[in-house]
C-alpha positions as CSV (number, residue, x, y, z in Angstrom):
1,X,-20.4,-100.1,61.9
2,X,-20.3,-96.1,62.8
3,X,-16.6,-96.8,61.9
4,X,-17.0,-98.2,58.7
5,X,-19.4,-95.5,58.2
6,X,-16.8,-93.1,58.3
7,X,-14.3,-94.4,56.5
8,X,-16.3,-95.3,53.5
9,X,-17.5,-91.6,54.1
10,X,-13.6,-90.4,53.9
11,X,-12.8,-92.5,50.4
12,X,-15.7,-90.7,48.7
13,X,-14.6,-87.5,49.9
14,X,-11.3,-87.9,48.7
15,X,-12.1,-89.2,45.4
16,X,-14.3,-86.0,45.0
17,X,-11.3,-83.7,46.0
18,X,-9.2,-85.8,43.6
19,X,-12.0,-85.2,40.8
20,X,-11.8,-81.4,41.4
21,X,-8.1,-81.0,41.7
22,X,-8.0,-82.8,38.0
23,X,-10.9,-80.7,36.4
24,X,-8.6,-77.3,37.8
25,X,-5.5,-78.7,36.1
26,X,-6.9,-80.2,32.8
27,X,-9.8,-78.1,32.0
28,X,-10.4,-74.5,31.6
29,X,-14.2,-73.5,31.6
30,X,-15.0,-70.7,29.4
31,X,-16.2,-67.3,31.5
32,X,-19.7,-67.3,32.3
33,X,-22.4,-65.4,29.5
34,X,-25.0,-63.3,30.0
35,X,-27.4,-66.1,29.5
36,X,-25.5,-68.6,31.3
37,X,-25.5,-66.5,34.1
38,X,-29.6,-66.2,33.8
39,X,-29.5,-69.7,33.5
40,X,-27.5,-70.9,36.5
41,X,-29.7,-68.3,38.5
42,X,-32.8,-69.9,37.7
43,X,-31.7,-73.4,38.2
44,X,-30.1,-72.4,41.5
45,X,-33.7,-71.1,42.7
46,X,-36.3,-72.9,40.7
47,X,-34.3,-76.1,40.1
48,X,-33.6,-77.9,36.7
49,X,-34.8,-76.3,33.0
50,X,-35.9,-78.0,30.2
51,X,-34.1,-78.1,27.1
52,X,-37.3,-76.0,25.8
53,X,-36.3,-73.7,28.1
54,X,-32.6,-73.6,27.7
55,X,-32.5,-73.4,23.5
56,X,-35.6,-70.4,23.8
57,X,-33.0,-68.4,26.2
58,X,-29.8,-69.0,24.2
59,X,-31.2,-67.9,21.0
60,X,-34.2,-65.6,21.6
61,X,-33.4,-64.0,24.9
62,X,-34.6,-60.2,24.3
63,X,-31.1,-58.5,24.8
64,X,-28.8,-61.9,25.1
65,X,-29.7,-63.9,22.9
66,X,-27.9,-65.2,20.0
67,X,-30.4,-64.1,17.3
68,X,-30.9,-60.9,18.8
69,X,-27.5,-59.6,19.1
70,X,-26.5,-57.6,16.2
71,X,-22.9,-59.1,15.6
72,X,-24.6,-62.3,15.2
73,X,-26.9,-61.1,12.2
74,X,-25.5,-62.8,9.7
75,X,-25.9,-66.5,9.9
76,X,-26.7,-69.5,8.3
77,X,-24.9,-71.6,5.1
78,X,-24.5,-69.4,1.9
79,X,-26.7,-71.2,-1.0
80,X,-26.8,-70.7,-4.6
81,X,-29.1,-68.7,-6.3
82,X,-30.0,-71.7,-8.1
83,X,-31.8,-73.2,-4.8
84,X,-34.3,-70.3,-4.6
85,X,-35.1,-69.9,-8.6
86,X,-36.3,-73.9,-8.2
87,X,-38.4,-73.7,-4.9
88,X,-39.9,-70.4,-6.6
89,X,-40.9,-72.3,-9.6
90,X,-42.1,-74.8,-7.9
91,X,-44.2,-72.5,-5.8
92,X,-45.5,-71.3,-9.4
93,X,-46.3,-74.1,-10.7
94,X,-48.9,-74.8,-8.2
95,X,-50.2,-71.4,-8.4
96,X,-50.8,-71.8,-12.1
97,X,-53.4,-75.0,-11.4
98,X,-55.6,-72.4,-10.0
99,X,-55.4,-70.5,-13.0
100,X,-53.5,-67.8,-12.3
101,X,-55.7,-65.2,-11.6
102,X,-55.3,-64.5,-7.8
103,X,-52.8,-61.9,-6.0
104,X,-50.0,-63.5,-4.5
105,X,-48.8,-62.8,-1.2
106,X,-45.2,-64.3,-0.5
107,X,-44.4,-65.5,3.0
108,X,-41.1,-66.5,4.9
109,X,-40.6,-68.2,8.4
110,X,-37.2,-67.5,9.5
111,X,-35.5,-65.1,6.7
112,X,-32.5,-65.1,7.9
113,X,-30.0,-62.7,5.5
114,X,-33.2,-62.2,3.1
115,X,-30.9,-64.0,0.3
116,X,-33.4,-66.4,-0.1
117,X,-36.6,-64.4,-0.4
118,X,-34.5,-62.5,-2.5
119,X,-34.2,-64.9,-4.9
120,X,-37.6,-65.9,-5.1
121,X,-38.6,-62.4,-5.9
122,X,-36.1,-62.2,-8.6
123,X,-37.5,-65.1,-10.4
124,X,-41.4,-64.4,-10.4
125,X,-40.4,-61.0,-11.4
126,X,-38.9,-62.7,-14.8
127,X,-42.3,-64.7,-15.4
128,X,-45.2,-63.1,-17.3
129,X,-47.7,-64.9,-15.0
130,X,-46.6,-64.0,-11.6
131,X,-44.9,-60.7,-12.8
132,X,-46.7,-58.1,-11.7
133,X,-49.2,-60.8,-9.3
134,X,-47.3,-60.5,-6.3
135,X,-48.6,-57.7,-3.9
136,X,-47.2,-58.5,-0.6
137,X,-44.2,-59.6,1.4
138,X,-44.5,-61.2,4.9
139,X,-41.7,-61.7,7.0
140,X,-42.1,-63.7,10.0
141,X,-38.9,-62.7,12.2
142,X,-38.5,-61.6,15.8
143,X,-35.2,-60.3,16.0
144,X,-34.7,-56.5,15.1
145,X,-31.2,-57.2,13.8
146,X,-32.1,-59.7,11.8
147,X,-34.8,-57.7,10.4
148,X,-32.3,-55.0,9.8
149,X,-29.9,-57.4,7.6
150,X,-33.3,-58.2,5.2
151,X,-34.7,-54.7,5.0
152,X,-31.4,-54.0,3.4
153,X,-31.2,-56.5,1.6
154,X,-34.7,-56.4,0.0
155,X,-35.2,-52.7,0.2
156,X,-35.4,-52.6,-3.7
157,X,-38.3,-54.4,-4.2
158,X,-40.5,-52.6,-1.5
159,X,-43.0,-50.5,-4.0
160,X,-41.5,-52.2,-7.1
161,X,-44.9,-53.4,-8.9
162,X,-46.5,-51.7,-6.4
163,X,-45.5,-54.5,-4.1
164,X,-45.4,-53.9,0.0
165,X,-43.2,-55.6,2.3
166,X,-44.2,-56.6,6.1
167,X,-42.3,-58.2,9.2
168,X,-44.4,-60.3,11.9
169,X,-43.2,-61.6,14.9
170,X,-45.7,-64.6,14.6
171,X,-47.3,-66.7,11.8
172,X,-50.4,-65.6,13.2
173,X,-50.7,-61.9,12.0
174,X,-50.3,-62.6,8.9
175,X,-53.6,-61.9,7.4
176,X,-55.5,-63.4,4.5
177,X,-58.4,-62.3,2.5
178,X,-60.4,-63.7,-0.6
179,X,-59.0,-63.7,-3.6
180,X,-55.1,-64.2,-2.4
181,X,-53.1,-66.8,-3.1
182,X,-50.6,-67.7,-0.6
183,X,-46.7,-69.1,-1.1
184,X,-44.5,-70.0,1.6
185,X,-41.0,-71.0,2.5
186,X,-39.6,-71.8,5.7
187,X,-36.0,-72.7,5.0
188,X,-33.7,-73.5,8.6
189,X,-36.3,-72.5,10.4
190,X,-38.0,-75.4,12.0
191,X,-34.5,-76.6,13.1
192,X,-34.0,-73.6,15.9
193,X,-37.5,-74.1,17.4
194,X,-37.3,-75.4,21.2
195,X,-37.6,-78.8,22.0
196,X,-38.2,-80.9,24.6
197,X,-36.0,-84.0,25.2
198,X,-38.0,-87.1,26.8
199,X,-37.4,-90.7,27.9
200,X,-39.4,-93.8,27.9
201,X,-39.4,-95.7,31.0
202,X,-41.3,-98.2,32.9
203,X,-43.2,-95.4,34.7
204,X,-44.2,-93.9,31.7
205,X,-42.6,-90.8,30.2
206,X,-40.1,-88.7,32.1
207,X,-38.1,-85.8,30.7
208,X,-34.7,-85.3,30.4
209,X,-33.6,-81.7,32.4
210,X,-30.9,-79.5,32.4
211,X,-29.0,-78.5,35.7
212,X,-25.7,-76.9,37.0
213,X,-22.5,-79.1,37.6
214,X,-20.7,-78.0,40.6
215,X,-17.9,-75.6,39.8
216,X,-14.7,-77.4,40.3
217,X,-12.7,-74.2,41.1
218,X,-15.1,-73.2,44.0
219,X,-13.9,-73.6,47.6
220,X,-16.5,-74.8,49.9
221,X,-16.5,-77.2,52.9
222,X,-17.9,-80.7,51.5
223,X,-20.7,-82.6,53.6
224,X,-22.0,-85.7,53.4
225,X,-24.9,-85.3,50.8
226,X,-23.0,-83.5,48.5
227,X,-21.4,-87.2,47.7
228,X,-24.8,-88.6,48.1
229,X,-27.1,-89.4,45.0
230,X,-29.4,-87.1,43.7
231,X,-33.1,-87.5,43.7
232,X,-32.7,-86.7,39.9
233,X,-31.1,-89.4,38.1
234,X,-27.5,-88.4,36.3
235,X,-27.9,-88.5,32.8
236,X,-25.6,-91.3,31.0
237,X,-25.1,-89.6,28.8
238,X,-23.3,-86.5,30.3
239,X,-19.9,-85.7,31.3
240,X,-18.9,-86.3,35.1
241,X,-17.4,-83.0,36.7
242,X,-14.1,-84.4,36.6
243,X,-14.1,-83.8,32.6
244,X,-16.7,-81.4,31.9
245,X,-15.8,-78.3,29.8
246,X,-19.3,-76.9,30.7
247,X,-21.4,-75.9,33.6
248,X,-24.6,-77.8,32.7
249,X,-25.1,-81.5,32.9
250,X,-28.4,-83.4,31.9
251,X,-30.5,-84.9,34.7
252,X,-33.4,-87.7,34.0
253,X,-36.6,-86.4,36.3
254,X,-37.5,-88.6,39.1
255,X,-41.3,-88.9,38.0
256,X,-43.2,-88.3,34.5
257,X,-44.2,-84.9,34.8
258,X,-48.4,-83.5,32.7
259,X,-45.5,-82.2,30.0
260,X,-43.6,-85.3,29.1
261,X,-47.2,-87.2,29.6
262,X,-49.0,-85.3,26.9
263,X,-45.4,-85.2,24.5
264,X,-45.2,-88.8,24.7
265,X,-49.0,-89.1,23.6
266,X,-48.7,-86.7,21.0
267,X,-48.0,-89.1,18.5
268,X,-49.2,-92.8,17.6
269,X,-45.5,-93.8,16.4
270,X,-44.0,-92.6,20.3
271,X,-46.2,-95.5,21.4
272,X,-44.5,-98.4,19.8
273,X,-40.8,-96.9,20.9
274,X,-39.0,-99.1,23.2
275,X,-37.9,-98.4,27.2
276,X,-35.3,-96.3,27.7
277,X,-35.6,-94.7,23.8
278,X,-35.1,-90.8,23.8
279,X,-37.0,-88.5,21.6
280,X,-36.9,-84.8,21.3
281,X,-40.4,-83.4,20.6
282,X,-41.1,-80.0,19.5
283,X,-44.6,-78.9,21.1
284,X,-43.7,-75.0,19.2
285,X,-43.1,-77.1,15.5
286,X,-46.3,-79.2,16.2
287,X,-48.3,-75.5,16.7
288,X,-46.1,-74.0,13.6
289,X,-46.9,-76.4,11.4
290,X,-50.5,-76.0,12.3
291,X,-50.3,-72.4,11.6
292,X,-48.8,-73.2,8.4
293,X,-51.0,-75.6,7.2
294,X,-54.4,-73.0,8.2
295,X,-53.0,-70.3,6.6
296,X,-52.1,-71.8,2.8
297,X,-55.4,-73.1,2.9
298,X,-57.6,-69.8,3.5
299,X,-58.4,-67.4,1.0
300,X,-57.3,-68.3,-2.4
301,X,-55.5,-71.4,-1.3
302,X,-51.6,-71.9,-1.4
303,X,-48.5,-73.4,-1.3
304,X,-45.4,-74.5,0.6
305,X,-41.8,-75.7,1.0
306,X,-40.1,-76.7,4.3
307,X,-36.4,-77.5,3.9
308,X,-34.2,-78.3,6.7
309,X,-32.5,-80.6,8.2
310,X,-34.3,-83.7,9.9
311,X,-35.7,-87.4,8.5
312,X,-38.8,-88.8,8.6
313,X,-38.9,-90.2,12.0
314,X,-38.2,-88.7,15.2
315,X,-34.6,-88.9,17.0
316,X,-33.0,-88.3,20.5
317,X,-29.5,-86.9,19.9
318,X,-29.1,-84.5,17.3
319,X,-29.0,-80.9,19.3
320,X,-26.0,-79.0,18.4
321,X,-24.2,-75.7,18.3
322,X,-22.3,-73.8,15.6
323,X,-19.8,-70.8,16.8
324,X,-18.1,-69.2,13.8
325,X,-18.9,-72.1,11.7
326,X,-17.5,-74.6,13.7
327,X,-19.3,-77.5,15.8
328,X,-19.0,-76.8,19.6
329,X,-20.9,-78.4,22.7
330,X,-24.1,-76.6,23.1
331,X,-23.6,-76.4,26.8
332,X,-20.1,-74.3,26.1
333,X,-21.2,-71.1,25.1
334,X,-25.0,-70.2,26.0
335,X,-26.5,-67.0,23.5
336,X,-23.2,-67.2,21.9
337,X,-23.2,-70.4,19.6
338,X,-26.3,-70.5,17.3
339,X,-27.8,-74.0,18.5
340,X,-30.0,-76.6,16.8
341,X,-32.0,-80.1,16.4
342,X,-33.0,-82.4,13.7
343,X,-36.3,-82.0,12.4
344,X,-39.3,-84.8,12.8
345,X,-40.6,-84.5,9.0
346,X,-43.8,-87.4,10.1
347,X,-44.5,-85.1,13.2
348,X,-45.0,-82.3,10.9
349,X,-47.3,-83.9,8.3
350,X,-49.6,-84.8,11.8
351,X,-49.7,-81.4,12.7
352,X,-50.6,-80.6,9.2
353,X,-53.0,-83.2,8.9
354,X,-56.9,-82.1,8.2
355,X,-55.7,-78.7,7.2
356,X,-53.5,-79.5,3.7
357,X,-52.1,-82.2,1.9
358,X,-48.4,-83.0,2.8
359,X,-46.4,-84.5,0.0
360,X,-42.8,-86.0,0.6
361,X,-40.9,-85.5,2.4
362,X,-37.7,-85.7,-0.2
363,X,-33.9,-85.2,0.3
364,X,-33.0,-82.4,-1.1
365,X,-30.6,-84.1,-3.8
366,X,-33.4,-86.0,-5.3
367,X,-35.5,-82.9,-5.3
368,X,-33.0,-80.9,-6.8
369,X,-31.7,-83.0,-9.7
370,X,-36.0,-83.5,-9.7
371,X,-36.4,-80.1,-10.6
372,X,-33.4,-79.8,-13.0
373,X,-30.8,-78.0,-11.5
374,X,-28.3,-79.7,-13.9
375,X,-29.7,-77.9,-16.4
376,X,-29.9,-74.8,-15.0
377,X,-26.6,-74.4,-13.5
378,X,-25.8,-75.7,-17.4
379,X,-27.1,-72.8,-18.8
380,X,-25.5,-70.3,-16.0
381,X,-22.3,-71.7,-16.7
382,X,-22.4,-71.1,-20.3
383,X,-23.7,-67.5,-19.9
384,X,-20.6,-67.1,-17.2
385,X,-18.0,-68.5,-19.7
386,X,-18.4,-65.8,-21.6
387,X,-17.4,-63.4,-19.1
388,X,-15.5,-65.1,-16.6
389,X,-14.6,-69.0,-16.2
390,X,-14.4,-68.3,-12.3
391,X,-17.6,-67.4,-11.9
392,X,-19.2,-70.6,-14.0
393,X,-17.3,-72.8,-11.4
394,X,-18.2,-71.4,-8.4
395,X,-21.9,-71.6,-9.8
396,X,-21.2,-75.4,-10.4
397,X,-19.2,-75.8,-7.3
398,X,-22.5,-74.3,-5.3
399,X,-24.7,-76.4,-7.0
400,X,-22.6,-79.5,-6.3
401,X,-22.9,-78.8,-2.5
402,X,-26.5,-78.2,-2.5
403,X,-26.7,-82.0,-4.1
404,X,-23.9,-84.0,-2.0
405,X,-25.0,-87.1,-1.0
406,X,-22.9,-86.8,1.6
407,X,-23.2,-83.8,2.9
408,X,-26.2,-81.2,2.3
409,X,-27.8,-82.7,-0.1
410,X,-28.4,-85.9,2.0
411,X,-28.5,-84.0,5.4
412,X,-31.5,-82.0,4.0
413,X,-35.3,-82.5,3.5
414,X,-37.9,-80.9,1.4
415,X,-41.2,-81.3,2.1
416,X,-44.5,-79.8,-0.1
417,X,-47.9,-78.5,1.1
418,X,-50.7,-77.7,-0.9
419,X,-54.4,-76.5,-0.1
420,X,-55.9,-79.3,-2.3
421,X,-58.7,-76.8,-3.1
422,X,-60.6,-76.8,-6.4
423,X,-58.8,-77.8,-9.9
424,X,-55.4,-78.3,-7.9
425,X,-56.9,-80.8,-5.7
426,X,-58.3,-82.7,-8.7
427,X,-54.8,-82.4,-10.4
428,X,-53.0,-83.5,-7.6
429,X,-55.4,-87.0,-7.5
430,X,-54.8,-88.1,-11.1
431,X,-50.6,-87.4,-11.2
432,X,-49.6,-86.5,-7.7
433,X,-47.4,-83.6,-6.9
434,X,-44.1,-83.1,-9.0
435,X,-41.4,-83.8,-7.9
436,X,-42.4,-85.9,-4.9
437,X,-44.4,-88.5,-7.2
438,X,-40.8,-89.3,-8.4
439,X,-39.2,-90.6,-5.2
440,X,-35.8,-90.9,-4.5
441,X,-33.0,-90.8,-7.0
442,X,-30.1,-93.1,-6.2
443,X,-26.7,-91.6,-7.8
């Protein structure tokens, strides 16, 4: 028996060496980050990190991370000025039920370049009622080089109409006051909040971790537990050593933990999810979402947009990372590849519920052609002709990507939030909110 011991003993050390010596030949891991390093430190002496964990490092580490690091400013999909004119006048539009009488204060989570808010300005600027009605700007951003990018950007409207411009590093200091009327956007901005990743099992819910995989190019003496299992289960769905590009690897936790416990309860729809489903919950875009919903409804009451990418259910494999616009494995280049995860749209509209009333949410094609961007870009096109041809095709080539089935215009959802105070609330009883009444438009 103490012979067979051995020599089953041998055959897994062997196949381990033989594992290594094909990882050194076939694969070259990328050198280690500033935040990997972070990372592999903190695993090595507080064990495993949660995915929550691991996205909040990568992108929002003070000096590391991706967001903060001035070469990485400038990020995010170029869109047409077309997309902000139509969510401004959407915005509008609901201002107008109240009668128009209020300031406006104009709020963005997540500005990115500013391009955006930029084109919102422009076009309440251009309309007699909202002219000369918006006072203040607040930026919610936490990055000082990001912050950078927009003050320049928007640096021509600050004391334009007398208007004011502000950065926050929360929702929460934004402040409100009687009398204001509040509009907000958050475009790509729910997408790069942390998440947790959790699994259903017969023990209830247990979450999914992150850990080190041993470095294949590391000389060390092997002993017997290092062929032994874990007390964490391997993930399924992560790459053995022998193949991995990557020092992390996902690890299922041996016991439901207060954190996946009170995730997994945090909705009514988790509940009916079979075993062994996977869900990635965002605790920070349940308290967001919150914030959001408080804050349109104080003061004069308000408005908002979220548009990013998601559905209108919850899913368990969408996080992902973009290095110079490309699709790489999120695990490959930590604080260097800007990472995100599909948005839950229903988990949203529970955050919000009791403090506004949610409406959609929509795909951003059928809100689009909603709105009328065919007529819009239309009319672009036709003042462009007369100066240059390019530029009318590049406006209707932008506009054609913004509504792509296929691509954004499918991968994208809008959702609406309104106060529901006073005549807007009645309004919004008899017809509904426009577009979102409509529905979907099949093309």
């Amino acid at each position: 028996m103490f012979f067979r011991r051995c020599l089953l003993h041998t055959r897994l050390v062997r196949r381990v060496l033989q594992s290594r010596q094909y990882a050194q030949s076939s694969h070259v891991v990328p050198s280690v980050t500033p935040v990997e390093k972070i990372l592999l430190d903190t695993i090595k002496v507080n064990g495993p990190v949660s995915f929550a964990t691991y996205m909040q490092l990568c992108l929002s580490h003070p000096t590391e991370g991706y967001y903060m690091n001035p070469a990485n400013a400038v990020i995010g999909a170029r869109i047409s000025q077309v997309f902000g004119e139509l969510l401004g006048i959407w915005l509008l539009s609901h201002y107008l039920t109240t009668g128009a009488k209020h300031d406006i204060q104009l709020v963005e989570l997540g500005p990115g370049r500013g391009t955006l808010m930029d084109d919102i300005l422009r076009t309440l600027s251009q309309l007699p009622h909202s002219r000369t009605s918006v006072k203040h700007v607040h930026l919610v951003e936490s990055s000082p080089a990001l912050r950078s990018v927009q003050q320049k950007k928007l640096q021509s409207w600050d004391g334009k109409n007398n208007l004011k411009i502000h950065w926050h590093d929360s929702i929460d200091d934004i402040p409100t006051a009687d009398g204001v009327y509040t509009m907000l956007v958050a475009h790509e901005f729910f997408d790069a909040l942390p998440f947790h990743l959790i699994e259903k099992t017969h023990q209830g819910w247990k979450e999914v971790l992150i850990t080190s995989t041993p470095d294949p190019a590391a000389k060390r003496i092997l002993r017997p537990s290092d062929v032994l299992t874990s007390s964490l289960d391997l993930d399924r769905s992560s790459s053995s050593t022998a193949t991995s590009k990557t020092r992390f690897r996902s690890v299922l936790a041996p016991d439901p933990s207060p954190v996946s416990t009170l995730l997994g309860a945090s909705s009514p729809r988790f509940g009916s999810l079979p075993i062994g489903a996977r869900i990635e919950v965002s605790a920070t875009s349940f308290q967001a979402a919150r914030k959001l919903g408080m804050l349109i409804s104080q003061g004069a009451g308000g408005s908002a947009l979220v548009v990013d990418y998601g559905a209108n259910h919850a899913v368990g494999n969408s996080f992902r990372a973009f290095k110079k616009h490309a699709l790489v494995d999120p695990f490959e280049f930590p604080g260097q590849a800007d990472l995100t995860a599909n948005v839950d749209f229903a988990y949203l509209a529970e955050a919000l519920a009791g403090t506004a009333k949610v409406h959609g949410p929509l795909s951003q094609r059928a809100f689009l052609l909603h709105m009328g961007i065919g007529t819009r870009v239309g009319a672009l096109q036709r003042a462009a002709s007369t100066s240059s041809k390019e530029n009318g095709d590049a406006l209707a080539a932008a506009a054609a990507r913004l509504v792509d089935a296929a691509g954004m215009g499918g991968e994208y959802k809008v959702m609406g939030v309104t106060s529901g105070g006073g005549v807007e609330k009645e309004k919004e009883k008899e017809e509904g909110a426009w577009p979102f009444i409509a529905g979907e438009i099949e093309r």
